[in-house]
LUMTI-947265 format. One record per residue (C-alpha): residue number from 0; x, y, z. Coordinates in nm, 3 decimals, always signed. Example, Ala and Ser with C-alpha at 12.3 -4.5 7.8 and 13.67 -1.06 7.14 Angstrom:
[0, [+1.230, -0.450, +0.780]]
[1, [+1.367, -0.106, +0.714]]
***
This chain:
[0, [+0.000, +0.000, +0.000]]
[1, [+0.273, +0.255, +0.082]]
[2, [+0.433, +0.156, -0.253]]
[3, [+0.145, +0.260, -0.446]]
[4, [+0.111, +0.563, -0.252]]
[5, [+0.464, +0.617, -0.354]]
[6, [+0.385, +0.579, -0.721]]
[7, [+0.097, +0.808, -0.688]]
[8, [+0.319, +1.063, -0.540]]
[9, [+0.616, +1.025, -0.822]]
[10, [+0.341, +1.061, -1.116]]
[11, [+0.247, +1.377, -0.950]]
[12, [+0.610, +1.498, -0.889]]
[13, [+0.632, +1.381, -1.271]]
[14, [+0.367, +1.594, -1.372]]
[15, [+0.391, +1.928, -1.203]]
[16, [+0.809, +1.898, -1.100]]
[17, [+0.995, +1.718, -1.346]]
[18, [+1.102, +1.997, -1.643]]
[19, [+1.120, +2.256, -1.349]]
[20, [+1.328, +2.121, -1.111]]
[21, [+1.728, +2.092, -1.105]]
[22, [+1.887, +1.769, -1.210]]
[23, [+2.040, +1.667, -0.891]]
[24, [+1.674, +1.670, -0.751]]
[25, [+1.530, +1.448, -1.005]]
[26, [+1.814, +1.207, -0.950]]
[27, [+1.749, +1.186, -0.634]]
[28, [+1.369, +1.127, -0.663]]
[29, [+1.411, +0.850, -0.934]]
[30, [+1.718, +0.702, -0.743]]
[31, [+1.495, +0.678, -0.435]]
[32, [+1.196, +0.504, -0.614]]
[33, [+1.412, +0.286, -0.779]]
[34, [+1.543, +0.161, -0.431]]
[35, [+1.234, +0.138, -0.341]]
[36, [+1.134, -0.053, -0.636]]
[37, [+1.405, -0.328, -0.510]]
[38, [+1.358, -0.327, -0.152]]
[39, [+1.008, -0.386, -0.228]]
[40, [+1.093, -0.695, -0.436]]
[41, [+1.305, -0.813, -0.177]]
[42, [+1.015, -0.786, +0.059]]
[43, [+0.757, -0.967, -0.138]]
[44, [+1.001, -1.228, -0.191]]
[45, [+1.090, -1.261, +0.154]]
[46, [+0.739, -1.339, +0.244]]
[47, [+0.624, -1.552, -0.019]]
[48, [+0.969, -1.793, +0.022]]
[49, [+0.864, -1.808, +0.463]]
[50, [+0.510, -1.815, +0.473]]
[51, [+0.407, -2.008, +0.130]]
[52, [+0.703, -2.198, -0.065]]
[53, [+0.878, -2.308, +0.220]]
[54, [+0.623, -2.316, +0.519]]
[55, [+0.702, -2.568, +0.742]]
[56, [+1.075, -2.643, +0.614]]
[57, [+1.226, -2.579, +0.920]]
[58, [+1.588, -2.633, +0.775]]
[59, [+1.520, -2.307, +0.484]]
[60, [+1.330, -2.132, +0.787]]
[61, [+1.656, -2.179, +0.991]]
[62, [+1.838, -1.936, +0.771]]
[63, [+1.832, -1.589, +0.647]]
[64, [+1.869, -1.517, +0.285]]
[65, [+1.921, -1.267, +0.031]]
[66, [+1.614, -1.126, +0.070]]
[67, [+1.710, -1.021, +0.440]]
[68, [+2.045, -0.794, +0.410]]
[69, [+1.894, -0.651, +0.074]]
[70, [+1.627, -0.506, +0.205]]
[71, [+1.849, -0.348, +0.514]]
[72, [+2.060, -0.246, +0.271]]
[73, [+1.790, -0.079, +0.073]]
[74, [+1.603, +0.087, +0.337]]
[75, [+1.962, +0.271, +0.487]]
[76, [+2.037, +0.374, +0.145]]
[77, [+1.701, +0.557, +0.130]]
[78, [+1.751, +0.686, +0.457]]
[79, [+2.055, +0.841, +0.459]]
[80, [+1.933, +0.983, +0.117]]
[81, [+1.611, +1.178, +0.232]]
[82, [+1.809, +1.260, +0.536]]
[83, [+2.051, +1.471, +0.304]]
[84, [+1.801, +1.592, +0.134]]
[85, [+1.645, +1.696, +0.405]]
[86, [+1.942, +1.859, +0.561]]
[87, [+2.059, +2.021, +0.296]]
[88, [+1.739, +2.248, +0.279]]
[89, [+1.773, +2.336, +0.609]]
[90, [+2.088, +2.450, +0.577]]
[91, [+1.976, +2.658, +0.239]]
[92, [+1.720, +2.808, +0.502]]
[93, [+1.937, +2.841, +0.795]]
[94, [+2.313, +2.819, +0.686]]
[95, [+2.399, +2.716, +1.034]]
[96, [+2.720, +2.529, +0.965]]
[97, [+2.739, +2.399, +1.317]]
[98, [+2.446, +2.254, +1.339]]
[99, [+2.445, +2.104, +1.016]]
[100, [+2.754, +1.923, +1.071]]
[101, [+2.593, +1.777, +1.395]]
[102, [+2.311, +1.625, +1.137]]
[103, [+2.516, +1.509, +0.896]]
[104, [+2.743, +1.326, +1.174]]
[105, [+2.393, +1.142, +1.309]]
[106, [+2.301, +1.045, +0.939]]
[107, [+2.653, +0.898, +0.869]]
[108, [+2.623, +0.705, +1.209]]
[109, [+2.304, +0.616, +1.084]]
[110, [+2.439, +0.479, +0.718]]
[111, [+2.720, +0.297, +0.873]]
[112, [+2.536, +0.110, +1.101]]
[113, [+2.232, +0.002, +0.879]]
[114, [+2.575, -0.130, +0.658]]
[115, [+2.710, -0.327, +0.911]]
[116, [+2.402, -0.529, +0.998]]
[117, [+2.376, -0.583, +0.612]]
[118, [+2.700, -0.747, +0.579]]
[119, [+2.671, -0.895, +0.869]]
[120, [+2.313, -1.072, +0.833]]
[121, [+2.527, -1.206, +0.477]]
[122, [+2.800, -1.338, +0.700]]
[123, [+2.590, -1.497, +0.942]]
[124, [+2.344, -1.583, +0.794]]
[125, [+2.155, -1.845, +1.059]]
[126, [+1.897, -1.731, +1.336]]
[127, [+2.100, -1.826, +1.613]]
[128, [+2.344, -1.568, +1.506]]
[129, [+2.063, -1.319, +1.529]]
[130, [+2.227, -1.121, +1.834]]
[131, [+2.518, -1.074, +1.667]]
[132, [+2.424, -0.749, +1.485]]
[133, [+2.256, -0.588, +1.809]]
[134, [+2.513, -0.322, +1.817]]
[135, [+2.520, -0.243, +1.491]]
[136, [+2.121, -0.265, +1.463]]
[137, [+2.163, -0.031, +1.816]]
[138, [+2.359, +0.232, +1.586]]
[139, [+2.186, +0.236, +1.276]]
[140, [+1.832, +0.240, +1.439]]
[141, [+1.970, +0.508, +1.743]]
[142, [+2.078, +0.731, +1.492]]
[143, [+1.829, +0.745, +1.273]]
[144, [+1.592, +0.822, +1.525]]
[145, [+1.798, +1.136, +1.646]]
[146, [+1.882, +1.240, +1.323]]
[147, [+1.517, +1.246, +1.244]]
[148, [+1.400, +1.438, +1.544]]
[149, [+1.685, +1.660, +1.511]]
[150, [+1.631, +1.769, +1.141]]
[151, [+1.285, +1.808, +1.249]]
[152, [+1.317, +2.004, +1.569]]
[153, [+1.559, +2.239, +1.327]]
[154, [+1.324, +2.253, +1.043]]
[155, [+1.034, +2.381, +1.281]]
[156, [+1.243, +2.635, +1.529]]
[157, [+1.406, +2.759, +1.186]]
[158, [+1.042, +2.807, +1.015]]
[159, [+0.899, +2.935, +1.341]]
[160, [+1.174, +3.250, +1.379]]
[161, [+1.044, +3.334, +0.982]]
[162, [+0.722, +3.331, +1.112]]
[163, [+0.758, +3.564, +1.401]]
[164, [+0.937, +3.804, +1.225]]
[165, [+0.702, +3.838, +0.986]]
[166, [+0.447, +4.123, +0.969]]
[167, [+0.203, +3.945, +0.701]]
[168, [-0.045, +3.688, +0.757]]
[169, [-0.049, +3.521, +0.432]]
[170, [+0.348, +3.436, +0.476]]
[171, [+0.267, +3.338, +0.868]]
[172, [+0.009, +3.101, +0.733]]
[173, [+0.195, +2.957, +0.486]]
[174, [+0.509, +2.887, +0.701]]
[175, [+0.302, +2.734, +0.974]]
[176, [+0.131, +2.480, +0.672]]
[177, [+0.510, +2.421, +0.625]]
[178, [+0.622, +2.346, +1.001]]
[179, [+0.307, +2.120, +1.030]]
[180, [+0.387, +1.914, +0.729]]
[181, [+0.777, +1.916, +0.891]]
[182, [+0.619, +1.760, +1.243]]
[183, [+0.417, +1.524, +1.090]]
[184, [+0.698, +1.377, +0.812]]
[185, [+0.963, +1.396, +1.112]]
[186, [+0.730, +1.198, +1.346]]
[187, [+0.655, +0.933, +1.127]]
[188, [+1.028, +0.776, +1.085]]
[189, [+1.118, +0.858, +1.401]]
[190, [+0.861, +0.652, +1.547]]
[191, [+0.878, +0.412, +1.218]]
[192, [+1.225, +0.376, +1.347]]
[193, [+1.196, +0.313, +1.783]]
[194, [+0.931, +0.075, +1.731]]
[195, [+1.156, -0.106, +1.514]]
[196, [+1.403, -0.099, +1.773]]
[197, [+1.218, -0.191, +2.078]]
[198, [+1.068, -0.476, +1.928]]
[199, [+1.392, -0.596, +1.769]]
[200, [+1.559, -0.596, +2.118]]
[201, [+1.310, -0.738, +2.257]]
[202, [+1.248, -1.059, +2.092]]
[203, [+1.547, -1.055, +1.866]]
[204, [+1.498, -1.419, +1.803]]
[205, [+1.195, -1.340, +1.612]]
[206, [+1.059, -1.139, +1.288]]
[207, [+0.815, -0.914, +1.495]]
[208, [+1.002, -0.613, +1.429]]
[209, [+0.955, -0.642, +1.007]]
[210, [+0.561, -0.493, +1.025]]
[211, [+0.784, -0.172, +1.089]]
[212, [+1.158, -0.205, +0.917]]
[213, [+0.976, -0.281, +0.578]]
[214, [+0.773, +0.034, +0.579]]
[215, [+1.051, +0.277, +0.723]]
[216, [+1.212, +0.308, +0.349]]
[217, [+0.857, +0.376, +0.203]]
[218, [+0.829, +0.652, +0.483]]
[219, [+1.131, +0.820, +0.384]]
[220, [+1.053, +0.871, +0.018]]
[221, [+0.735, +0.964, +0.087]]
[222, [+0.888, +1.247, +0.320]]
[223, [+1.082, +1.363, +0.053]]
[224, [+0.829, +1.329, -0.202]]
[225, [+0.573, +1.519, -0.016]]
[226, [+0.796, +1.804, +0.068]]
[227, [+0.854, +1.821, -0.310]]
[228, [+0.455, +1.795, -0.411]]
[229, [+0.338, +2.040, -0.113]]
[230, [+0.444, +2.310, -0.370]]
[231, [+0.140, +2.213, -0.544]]
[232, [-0.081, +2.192, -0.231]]
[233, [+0.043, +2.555, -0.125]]
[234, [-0.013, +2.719, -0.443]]
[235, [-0.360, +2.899, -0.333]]
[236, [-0.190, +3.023, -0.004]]
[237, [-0.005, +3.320, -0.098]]
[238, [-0.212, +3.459, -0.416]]
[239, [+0.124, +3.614, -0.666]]
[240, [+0.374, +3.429, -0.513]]
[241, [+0.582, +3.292, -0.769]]
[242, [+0.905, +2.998, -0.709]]
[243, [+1.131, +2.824, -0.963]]
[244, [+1.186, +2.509, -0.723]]
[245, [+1.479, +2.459, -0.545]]
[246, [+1.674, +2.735, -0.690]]
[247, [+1.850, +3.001, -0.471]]
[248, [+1.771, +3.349, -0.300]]
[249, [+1.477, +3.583, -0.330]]
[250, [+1.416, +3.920, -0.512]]
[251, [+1.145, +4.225, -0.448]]
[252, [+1.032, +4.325, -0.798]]
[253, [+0.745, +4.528, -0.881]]
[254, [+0.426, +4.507, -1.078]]
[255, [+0.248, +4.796, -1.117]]
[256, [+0.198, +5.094, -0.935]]
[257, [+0.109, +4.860, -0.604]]
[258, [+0.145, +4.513, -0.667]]
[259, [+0.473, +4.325, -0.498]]
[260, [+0.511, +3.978, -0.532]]
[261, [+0.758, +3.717, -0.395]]
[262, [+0.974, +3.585, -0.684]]
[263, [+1.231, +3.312, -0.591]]
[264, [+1.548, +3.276, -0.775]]
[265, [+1.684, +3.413, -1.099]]
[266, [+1.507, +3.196, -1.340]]
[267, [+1.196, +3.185, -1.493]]
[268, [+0.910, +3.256, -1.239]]
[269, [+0.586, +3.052, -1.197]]
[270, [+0.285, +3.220, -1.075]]
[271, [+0.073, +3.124, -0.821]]
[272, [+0.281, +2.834, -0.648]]
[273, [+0.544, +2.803, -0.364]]
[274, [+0.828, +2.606, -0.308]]
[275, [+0.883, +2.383, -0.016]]
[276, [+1.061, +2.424, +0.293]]
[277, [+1.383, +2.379, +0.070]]
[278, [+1.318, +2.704, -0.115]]
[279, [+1.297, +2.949, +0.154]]
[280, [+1.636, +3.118, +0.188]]
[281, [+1.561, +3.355, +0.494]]
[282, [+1.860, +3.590, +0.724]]
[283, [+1.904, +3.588, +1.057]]
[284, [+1.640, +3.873, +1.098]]
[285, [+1.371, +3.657, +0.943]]
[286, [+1.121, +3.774, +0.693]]
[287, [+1.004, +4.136, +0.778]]
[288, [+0.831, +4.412, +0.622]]
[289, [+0.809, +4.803, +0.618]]
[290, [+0.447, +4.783, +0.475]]
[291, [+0.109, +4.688, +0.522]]
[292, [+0.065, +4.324, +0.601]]
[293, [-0.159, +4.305, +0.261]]
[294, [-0.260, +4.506, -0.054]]
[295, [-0.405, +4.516, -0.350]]
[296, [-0.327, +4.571, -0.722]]
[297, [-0.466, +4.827, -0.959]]
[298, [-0.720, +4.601, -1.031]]
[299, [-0.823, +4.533, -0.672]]
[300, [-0.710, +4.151, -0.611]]
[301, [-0.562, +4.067, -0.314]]
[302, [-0.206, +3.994, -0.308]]
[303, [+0.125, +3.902, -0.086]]
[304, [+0.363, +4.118, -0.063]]
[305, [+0.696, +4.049, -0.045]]
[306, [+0.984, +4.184, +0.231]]
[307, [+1.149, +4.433, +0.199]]
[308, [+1.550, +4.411, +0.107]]
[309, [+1.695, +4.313, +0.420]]
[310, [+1.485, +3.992, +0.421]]
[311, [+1.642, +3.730, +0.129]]
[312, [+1.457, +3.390, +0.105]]
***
């Protein structure tokens, strides 16, 4: 089910994202899927080999097979992906060094370990070596945790600062869409990733803790790919807001005699949509404005107006 929800969410990335976005994003996205696409195999392999070609072979049931490290393997990959994704756009909205180096050391904790108990499940490959990769399993599934929380707690005190120094209500609304969406992605693998753990320790003789571990890779793509596609969802929020996705800082231009609008990036502009979290540049001062809070054009819509020039995006 989260596979096809996955699908669903790369047509629409497909669709709306594809031409517009940079190519290290859409390298990322299809690299993801693909992973995906192979984990999942693994999966669906794994259970039809224990629970209907070999039920009741208690020598094949004894063992641990391909299907086991590949789908470790598969699911740290995607982590440690999303995880840079995701870390990289705070630091685009942030460009606290310090702090991004602490996230990045959690992820590579994180990769490391989840590659450990992959070669290790290939090098022992029977049950009663099961306890063999707790440490490893302890790292990998530890880290990714904090890493999670982490990015998220950053993503959400990094948003909130925008938010309170801004003076207009269509930008506070719109950020606190985006710190919402950054609570609810960040919850989801952190939790994915505890219960994994806590059930893994304790019955580590047994295969409880897979109705997690082979969901936790779908979660992370689907973080990423619904941070991506909420520039869709957001494109009614902030009526003239314009974005070239994923692309750098943030200008004030005119148009007309009263209308301001917020155009992001030096390219091409595309009305009436926003970029993600990953798009919003903003300074140490936040997003603030000399003006009115809203305003209308010459022809009497209501629009968003845009900072002033101390306040890049």
């Amino acid at each position: 089910m989260m596979y096809t929800l996955e699908v669903i969410q790369l047509v629409s990335y497909i669709k709306y994202f594809w031409k517009k976005d940079r190519l290290p994003i859409r390298i990322l996205v299809i690299l993801c899927f693909l992973i995906d696409t192979l984990c999942t195999i693994a999966i669906f392999s794994w259970v039809l080999m224990y629970s209907v070609v070999h039920w009741g072979d208690q020598a094949y049931l004894a063992m641990q097979y391909w299907q086991t490290p590949a789908y470790v393997f598969c699911t740290t990959a995607v982590g440690f992906l999303v995880q840079s994704f995701l870390i990289s756009r705070y630091f685009i909205l942030s460009s606290q060094r310090i702090t991004t180096i602490i996230l990045g050391v959690f992820t590579l904790a994180a990769f490391a370990g989840g590659i450990s108990v992959a070669v290790i499940l290939i090098f022992f490959a029977t049950y009663e070596d099961r306890a063999k990769p707790i440490i490893a399993c302890l790292v990998w599934l530890v880290s990714t945790s904090i890493a999670d929380l982490l990015i998220m707690l950053s993503l959400v005190y990094t948003l909130s600062r925008a938010a309170s120094g801004s003076t207009i209500r269509s930008t506070k609304a719109l950020i606190r869409s985006l710190i919402l969406v950054s609570i609810q992605s960040g919850t989801v693998t952190t939790v994915l990733a505890l219960l994994v753990l806590a059930i893994y320790l304790a019955k580590p003789m047994t295969n409880d803790s897979a109705y997690f571990s082979f969901c936790l890779g779908r979660a992370y793509t689907l973080t990423m790919l619904f941070n991506l596609n909420l520039r869709k969802n957001l494109q009614n929020k902030c009526h003239g807001c314009g974005m070239n996705t994923l692309r750098g800082t943030v200008s004030t231009a005119a148009r007309g005699q009263f209308n301001k609008s917020l155009q992001v990036g030096v390219g091409p502009v595309e009305h009436h949509r926003l970029g993600n979290i990953g798009q919003l540049k903003l300074d140490k001062g936040g997003l603030v404005s000399t003006e009115d809070s809203e305003g209308t054009d010459s022809k009497g819509t209501r629009v968003c107006e845009a900072p002033n020039a101390s306040g890049t995006v």
